[in-house]
Every structure is written in C-alpha cells, then in structure tokens.
Backbone as numpy.savetxt, mean C-alpha at the origin, in Angstrom:
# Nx Ny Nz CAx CAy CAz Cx Cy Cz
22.37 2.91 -21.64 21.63 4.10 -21.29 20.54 3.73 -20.29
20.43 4.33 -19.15 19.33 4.19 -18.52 18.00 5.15 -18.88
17.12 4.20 -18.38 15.44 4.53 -18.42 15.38 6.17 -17.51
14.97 7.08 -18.88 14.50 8.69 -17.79 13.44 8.21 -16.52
13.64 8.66 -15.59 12.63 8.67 -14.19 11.29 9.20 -14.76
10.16 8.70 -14.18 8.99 8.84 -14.54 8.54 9.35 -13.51
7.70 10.84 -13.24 7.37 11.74 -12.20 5.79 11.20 -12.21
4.94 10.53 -11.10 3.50 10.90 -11.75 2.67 10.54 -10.03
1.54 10.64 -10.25 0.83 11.14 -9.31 -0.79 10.98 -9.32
-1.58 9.77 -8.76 -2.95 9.73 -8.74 -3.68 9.43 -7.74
-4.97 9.89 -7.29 -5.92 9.83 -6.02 -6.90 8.45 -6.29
-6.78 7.94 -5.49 -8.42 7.02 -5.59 -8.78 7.29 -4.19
-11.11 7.67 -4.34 -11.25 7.82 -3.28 -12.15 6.13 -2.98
-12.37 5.63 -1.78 -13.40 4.69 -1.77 -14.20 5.00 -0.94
-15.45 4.95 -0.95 -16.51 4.85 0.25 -16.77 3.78 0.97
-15.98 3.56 2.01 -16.23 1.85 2.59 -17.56 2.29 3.91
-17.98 0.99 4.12 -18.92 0.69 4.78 -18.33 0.56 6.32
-17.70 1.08 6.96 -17.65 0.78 7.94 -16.39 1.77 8.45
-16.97 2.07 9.77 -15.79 3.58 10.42 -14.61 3.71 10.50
-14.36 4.68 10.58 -12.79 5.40 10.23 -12.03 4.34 11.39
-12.09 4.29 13.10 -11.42 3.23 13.74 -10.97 1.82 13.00
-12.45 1.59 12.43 -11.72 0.04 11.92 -11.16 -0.56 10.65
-10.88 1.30 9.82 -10.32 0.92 8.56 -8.97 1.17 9.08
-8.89 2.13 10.42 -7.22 2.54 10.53 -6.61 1.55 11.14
-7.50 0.39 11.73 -7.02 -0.64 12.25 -6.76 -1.78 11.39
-7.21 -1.93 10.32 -6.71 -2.64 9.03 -5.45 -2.18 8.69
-5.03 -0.93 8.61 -3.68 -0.90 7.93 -2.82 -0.80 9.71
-3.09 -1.04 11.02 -2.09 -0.27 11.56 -2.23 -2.16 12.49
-2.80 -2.78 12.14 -2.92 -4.02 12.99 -2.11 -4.92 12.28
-0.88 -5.91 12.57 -0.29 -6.76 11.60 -1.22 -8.08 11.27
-1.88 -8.16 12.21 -2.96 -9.67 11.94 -4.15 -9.16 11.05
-4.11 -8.24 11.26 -5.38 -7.41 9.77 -4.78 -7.04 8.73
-3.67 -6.33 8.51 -3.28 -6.03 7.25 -2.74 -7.11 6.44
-2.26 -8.02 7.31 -1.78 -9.57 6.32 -3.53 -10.05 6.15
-4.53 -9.77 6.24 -5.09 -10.52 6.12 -6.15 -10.11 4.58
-5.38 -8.68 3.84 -5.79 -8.02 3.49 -4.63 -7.75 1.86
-3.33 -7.35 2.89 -2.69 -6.67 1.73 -1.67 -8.02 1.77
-1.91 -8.46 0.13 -1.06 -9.62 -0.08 -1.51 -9.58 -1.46
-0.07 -10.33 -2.06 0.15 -10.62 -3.44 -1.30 -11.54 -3.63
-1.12 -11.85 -5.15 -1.86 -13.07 -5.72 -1.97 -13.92 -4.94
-3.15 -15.34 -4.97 -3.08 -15.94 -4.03 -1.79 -17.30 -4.56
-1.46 -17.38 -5.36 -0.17 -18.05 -6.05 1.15 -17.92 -5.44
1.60 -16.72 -4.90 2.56 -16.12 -4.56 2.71 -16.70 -3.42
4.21 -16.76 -2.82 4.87 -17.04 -2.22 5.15 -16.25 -0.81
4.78 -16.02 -0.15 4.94 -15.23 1.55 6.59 -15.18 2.05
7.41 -14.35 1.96 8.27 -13.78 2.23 8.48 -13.32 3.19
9.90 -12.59 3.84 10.05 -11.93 5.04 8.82 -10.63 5.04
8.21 -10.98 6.24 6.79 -9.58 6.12 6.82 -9.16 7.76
7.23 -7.79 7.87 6.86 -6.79 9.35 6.27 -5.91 9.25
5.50 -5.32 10.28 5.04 -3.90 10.31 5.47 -3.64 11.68
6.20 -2.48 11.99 6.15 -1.85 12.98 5.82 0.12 12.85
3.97 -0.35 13.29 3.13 1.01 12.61 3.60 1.78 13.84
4.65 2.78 13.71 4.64 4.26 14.22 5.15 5.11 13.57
5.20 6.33 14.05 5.90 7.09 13.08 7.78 6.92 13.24
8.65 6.97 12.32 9.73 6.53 11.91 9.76 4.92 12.10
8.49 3.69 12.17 8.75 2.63 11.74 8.82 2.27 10.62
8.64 1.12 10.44 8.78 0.20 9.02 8.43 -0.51 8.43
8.15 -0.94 7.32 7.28 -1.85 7.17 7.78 -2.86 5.94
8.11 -4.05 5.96 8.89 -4.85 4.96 7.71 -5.71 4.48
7.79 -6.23 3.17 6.68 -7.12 2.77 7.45 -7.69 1.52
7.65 -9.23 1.22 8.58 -9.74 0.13 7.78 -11.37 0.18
7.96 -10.91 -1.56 6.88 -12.16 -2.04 6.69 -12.05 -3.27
6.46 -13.47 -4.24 6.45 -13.60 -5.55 5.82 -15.47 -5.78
5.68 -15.34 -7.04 5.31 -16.60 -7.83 6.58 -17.49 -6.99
6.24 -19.23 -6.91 7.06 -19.68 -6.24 8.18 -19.95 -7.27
9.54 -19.84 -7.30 10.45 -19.96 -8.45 10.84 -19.03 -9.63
9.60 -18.02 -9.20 9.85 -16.65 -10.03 10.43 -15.68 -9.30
10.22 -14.51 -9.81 10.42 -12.99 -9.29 9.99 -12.99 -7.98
11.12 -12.29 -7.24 10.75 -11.32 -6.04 10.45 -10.23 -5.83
9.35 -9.52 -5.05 9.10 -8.46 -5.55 8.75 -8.24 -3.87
9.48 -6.57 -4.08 9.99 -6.21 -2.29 9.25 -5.12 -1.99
8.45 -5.17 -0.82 8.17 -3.46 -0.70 8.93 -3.48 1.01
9.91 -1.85 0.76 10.20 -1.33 2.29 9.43 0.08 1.99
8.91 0.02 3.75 8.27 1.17 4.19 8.35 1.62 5.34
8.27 3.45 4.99 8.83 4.08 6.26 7.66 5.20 6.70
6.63 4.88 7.93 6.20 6.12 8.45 6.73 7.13 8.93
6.17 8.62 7.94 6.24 9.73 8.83 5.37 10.51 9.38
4.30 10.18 9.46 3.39 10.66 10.32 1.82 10.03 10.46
1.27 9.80 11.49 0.32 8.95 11.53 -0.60 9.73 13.35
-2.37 10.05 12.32 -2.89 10.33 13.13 -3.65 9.54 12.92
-4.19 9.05 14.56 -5.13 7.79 14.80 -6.50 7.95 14.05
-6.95 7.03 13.43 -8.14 7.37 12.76 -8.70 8.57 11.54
-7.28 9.19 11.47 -7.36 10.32 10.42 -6.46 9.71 9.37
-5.07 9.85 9.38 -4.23 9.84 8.72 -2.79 9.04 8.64
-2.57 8.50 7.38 -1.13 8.10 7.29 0.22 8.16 6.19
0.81 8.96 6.48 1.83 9.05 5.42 2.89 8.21 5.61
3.30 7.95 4.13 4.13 7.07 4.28 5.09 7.25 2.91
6.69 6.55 2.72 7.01 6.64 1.88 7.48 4.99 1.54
7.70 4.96 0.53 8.19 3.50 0.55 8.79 3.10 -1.19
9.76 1.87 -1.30 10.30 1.81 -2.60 9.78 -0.11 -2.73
9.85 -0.10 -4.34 9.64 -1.31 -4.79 10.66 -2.19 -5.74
11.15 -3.26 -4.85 12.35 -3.57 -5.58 11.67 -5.18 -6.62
12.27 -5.15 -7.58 12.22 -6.38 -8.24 13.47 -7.34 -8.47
13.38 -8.44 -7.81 14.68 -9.31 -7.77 15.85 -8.50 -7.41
15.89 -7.28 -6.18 16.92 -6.55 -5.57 16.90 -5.58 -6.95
16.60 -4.85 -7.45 16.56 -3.97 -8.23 15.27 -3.06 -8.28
15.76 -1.41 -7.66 14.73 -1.01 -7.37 13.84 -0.22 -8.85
12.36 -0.25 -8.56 12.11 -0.05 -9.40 11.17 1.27 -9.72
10.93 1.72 -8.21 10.01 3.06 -7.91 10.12 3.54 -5.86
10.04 4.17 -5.97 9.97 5.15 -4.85 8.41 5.90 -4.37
7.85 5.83 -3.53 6.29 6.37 -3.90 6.12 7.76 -2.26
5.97 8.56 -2.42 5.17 9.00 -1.20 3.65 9.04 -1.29
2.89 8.24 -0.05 1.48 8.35 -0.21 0.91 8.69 1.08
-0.03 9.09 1.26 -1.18 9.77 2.34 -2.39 8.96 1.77
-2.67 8.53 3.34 -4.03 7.73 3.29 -4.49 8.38 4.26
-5.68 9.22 3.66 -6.81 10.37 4.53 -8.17 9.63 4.86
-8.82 9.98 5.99 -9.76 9.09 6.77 -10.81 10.06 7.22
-11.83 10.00 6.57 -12.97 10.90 7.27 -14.00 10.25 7.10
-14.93 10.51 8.37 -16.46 9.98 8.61 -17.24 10.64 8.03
-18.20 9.73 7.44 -18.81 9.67 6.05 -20.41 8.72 6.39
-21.23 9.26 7.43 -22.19 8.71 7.65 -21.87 7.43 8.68
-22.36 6.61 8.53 -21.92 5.32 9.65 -20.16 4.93 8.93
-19.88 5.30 8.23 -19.07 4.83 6.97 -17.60 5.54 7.03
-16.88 5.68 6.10 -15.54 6.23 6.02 -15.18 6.47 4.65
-15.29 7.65 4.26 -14.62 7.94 2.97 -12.93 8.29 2.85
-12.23 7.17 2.29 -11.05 7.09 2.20 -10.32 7.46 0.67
-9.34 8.56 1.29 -8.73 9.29 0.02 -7.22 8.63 -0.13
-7.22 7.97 -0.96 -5.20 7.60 -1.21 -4.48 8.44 -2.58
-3.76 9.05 -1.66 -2.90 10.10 -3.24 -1.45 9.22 -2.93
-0.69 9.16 -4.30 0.25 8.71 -4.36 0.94 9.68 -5.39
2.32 9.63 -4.86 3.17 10.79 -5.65 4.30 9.58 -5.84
4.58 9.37 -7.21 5.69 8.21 -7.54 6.99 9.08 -8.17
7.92 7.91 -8.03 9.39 7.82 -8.99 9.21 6.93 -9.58
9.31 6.35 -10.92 9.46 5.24 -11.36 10.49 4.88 -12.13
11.46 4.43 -12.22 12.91 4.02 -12.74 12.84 3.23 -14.04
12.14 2.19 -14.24 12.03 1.03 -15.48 10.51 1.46 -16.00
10.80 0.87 -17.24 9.42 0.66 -17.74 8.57 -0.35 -17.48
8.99 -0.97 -16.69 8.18 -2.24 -16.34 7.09 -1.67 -14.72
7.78 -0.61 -14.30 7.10 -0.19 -12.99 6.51 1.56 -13.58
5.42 1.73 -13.88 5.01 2.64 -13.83 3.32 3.11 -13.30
3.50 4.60 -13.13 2.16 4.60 -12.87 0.82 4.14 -12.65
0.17 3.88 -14.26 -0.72 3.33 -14.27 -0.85 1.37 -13.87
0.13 1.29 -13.93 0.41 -0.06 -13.02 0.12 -0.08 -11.89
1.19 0.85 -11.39 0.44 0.84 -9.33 -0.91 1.41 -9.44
-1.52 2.19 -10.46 -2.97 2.21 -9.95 -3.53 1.08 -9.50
-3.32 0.92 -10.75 -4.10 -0.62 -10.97 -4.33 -1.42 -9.32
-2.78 -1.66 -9.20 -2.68 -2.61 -8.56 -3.39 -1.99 -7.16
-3.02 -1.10 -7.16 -3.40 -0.30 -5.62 -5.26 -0.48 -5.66
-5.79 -0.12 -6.61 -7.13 -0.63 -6.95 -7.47 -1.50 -6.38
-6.75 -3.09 -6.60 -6.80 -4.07 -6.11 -6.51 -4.13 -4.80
-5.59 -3.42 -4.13 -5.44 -3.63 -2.44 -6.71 -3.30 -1.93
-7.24 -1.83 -2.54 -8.38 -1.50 -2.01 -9.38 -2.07 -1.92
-9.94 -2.64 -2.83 -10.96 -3.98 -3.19 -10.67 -4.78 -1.75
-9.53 -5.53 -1.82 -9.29 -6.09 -0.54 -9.50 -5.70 0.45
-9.24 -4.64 1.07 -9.75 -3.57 2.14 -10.82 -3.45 2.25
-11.66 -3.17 1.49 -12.90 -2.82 1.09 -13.64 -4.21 2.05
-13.33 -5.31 1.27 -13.97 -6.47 1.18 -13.83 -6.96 3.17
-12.41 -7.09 3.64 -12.40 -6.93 5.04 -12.65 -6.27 5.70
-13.13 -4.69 5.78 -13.52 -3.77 6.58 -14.87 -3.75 6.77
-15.22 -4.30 5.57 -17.02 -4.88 5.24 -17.58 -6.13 5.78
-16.99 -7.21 5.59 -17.04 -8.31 5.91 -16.44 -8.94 6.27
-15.52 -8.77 7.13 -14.38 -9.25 7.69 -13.54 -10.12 7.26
C-alpha cells in the first residue's frame, strides 16, 4: 500500500538587513547561491546548476559521503527582478521522489532593508518528507541567506 499524499502549505517572513537587489542576487547569481544554499557542511557536493530564467532550471545533488542522495530539480516560472520568484521543484531521495513543492519568494523594500516573504505549497509522498520538515529545513536556508546578504 502506498503512503496517502500529504497536501500542506507554510509562509516564513524574514527581515534581512540589506536591499531587495542584493538578496535577488543571492538566489539568481550561481557564485552566491552556492555560497549560501548547501547541505550540512559534512555532505558531499554533487552535480549542481542554475540556469536563473524563466523556464530554466535548477539541479542541486548531495548527501553524507557513502550515504543518501538527496536531489533537488527546479523549474522557473516567473521571475521579476528584485520583486519576485516562482518556482516549482521536486525532492528525490536515492532516485525516489519524495515531494513536489510550488514556492514564491516575494521581495519588498523595507527601510534600507528587504522584507522577504517565502510561501510554499507542497506534495509530499513518504513519511519521511513532510511539511514540517521542509520548514524546518527551509528555516535553515534562510538563516544562511540571512547571514550572506548581511555579511557576506
């Protein structure tokens, strides 16, 4: 019997320190976003591209060395400079997928600053990939973000 699909859906906003240009250039630059969005520092560096436009792609694969692989593909559909980016993308574990996500990352000036909104609308297939997991984890990208958009 397979695992029922899990429908779910949560916002985190952050207030980063520094303007809407150079947070959209963190996610849309490949020498900034590797420098940012990455597994544990344990983990293993895998096949990783971004090609940020709209209908590009974005591959990222990486795990413990000798363990699990764990895959993200991603596909832009729409991207305004310094405002906005949607995107959809799935998460495979050892070639077995394990969620599907559409998310919007919203960008507005917020004093010298940038208040950044991320909603995520998931599928989740296993019980091992759910919701409150990718919060979590997404938590943690942000932190990272946070930490480079601030202090390089």
């Amino acid at each position: 019997m397979t695992t029922p699909i899990t429908h779910a859906s949560f916002s985190l906003e952050r207030r980063l320190n520094a303007p809407p240009p150079r947070v959209f250039r963190a996610f849309s630059d490949y020498a900034s976003k590797k420098k940012w969005f990455a597994g544990p520092a344990e983990w293993t560096q895998g096949e990783s591209s971004l090609d940020f436009r709209e209908g590009g792609t974005e591959t990222d694969v990486g795990g413990p060395a000798g363990g699990f692989v764990s895959t993200m593909h991603a596909v832009y559909h729409d991207i305004v400079e310094d405002q906005r980016i949607v995107y959809s993308y799935e998460m495979l574990l050892n070639g077995r997928r394990m969620s599907v996500s559409l998310s919007t990352v919203e960008l507005a000036p917020d004093g010298d600053g940038t208040l950044l909104t991320l909603t995520e609308q998931g599928a989740y297939f296993t019980e091992e990939d759910q919701a409150a997991g990718r919060k979590e984890g997404t938590e943690g990208l942000l932190d990272a973000l946070q930490a480079f958009v601030e202090h390089g």
